[in-house]
TIMARPA-377839 format. One record per residue: residue in three letters; x, y, z of N, C-alpha, C in turn. Coordinates in steps of 0.02 Angstrom, whole numbers, padded with zeros to 5 digits, always signed. Layout:
REM residues N
ALAXYZXYZXYZ;...
//
This chain:
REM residues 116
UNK-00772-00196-01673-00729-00223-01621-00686-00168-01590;UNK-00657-00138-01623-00621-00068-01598-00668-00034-01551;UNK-00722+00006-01558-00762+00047-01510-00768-00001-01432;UNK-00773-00076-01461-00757-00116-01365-00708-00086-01340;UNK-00668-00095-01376-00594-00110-01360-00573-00027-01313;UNK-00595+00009-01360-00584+00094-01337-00649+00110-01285;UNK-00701+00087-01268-00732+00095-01205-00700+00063-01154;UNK-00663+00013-01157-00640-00033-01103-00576-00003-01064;UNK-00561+00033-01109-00475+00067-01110-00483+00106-01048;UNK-00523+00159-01047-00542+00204-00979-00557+00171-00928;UNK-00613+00114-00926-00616+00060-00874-00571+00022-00854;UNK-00530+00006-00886-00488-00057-00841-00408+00007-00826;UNK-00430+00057-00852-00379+00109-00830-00381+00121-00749;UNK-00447+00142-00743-00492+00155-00681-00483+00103-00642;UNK-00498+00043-00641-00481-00015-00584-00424-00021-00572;UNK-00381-00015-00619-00298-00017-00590-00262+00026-00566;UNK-00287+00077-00568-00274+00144-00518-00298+00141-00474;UNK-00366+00112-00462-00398+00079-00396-00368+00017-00367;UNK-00329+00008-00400-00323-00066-00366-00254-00053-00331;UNK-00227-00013-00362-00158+00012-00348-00148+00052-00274;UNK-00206+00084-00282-00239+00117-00226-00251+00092-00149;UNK-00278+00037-00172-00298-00020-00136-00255-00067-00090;UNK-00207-00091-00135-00153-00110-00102-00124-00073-00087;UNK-00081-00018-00093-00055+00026-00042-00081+00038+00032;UNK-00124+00069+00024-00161+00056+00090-00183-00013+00125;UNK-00197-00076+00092-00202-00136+00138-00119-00139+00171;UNK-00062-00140+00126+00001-00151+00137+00021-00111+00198;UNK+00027-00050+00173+00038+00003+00248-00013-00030+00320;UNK-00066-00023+00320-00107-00052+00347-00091-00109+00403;UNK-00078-00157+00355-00034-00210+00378+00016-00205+00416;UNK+00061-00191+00388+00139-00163+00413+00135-00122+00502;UNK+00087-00083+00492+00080-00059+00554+00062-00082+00590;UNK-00017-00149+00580-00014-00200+00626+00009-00224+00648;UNK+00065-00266+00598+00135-00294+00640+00150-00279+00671;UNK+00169-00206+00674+00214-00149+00728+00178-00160+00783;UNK+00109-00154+00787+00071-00125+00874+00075-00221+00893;UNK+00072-00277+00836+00070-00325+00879+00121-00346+00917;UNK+00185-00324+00867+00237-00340+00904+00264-00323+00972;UNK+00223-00264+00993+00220-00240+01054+00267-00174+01063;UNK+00269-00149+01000+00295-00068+01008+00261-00029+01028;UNK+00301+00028+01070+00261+00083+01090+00271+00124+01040;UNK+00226+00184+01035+00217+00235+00992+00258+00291+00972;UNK+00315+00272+01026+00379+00311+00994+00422+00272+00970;UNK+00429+00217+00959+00465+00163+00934+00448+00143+00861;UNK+00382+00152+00854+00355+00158+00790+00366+00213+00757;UNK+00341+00273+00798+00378+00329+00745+00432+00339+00728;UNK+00480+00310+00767+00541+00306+00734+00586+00261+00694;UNK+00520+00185+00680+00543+00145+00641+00517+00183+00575;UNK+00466+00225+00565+00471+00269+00513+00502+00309+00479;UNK+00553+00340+00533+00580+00394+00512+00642+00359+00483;UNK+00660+00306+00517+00717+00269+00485+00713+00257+00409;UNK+00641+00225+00403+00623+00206+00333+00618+00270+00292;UNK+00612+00312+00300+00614+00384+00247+00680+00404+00231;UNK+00659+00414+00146+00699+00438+00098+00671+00501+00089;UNK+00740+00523+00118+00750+00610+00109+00777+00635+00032;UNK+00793+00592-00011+00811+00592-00081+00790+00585-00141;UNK+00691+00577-00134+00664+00558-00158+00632+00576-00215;UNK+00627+00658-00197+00632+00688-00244+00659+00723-00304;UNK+00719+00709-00275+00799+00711-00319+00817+00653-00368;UNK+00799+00589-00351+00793+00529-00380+00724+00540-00426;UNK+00679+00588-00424+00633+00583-00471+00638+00617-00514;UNK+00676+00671-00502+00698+00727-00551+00739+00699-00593;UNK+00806+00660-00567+00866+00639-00620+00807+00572-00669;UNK+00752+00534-00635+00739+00473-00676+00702+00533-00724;UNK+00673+00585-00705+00603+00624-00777+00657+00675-00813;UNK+00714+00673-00797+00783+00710-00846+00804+00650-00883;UNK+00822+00570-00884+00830+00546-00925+00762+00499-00969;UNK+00714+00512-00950+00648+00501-00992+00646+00543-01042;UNK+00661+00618-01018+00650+00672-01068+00710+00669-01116;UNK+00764+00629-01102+00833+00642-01143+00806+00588-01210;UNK+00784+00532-01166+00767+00461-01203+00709+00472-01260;UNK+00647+00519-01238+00580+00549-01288+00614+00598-01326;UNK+00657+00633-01325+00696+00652-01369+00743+00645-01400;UNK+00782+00619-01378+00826+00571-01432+00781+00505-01492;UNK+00741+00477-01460+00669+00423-01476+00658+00504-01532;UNK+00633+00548-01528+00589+00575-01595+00653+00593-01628;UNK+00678+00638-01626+00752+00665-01666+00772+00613-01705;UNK+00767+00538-01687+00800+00496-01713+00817+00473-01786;UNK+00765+00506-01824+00735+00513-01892+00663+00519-01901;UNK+00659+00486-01969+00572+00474-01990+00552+00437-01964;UNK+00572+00375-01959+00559+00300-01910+00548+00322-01815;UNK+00470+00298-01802+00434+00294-01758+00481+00246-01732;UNK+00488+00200-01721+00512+00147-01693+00571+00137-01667;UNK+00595+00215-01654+00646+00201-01579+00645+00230-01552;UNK+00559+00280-01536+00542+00328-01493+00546+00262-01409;UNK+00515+00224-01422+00484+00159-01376+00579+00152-01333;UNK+00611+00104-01394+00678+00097-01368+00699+00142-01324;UNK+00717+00206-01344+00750+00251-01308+00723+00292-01274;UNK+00662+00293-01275+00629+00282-01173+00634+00245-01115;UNK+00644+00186-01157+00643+00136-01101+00724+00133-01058;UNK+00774+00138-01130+00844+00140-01103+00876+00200-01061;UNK+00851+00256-01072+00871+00321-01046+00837+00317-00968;UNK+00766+00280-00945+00733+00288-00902+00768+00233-00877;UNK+00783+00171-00901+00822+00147-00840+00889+00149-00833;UNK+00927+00195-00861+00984+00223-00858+00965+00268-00782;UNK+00905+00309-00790+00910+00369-00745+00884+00341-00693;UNK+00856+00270-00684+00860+00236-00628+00911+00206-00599;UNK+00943+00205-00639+01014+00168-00602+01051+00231-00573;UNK+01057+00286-00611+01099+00351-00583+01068+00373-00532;UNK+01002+00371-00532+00968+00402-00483+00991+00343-00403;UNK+00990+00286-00443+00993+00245-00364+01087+00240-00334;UNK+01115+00253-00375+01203+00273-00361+01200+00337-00339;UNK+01163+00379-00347+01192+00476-00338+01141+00465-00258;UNK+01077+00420-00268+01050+00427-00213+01087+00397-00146;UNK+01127+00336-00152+01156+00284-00110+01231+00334-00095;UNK+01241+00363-00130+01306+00404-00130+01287+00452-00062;UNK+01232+00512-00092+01215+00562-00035+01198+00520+00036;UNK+01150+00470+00044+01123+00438+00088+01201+00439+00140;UNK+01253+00414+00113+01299+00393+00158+01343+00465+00179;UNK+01347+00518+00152+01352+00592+00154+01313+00621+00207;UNK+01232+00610+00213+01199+00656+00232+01217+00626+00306;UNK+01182+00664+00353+01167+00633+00419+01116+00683+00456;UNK+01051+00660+00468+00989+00686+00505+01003+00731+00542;UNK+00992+00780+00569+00995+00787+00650+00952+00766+00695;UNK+01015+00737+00734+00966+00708+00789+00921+00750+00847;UNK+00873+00739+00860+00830+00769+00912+00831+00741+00980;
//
């Protein structure tokens, strides 16, 4: 029963990365339809894009994979006991989602584009 179980693991890995795939692109897809049906012109659209972009995004990914790494290490250090590697991943990562979405909402209202 195990050897199913571990062939299947790579497969249904594979469709959900495909599938993930998948919807992203139907969604976007979509979204833009709306846009041309609604009767935007093509500079109106590009700039309902630019509105939608997060210039912070990568900064918010850094602070969430700094408290994953705090959480997988604190989780092993913890002792002999396996069993609060799990816990204190999960808590540190959504700790560094919440900091990440306050430090991000913070700059957002700081920054300002230049306009063209």
């Amino acid at each position: 029963m195990e050897g199913v179980i571990a062939v299947f693991i790579p497969i249904i890995m594979v469709v959900v990365v495909g599938l993930v795939f998948v919807t992203y692109f139907y969604y976007r897809s979509r979204e833009r339809q709306m846009l041309i049906e609604k009767g935007l012109s093509g500079d109106e659209i590009k700039q309902f894009f630019e509105k939608k972009r997060d210039y912070f995004i990568l900064f918010k990914i850094g602070i969430i994979a700094i408290f994953f790494g705090i959480g997988l290490g604190l989780g092993l250090v913890s002792g002999d006991e396996e069993i609060w590697v799990a816990p204190a991943i999960f808590v540190f990562t959504g700790l560094g989602f919440v900091v990440a979405n306050l430090v991000g909402n913070k700059m957002r209202k700081q920054y300002k584009p230049d306009e063209d």
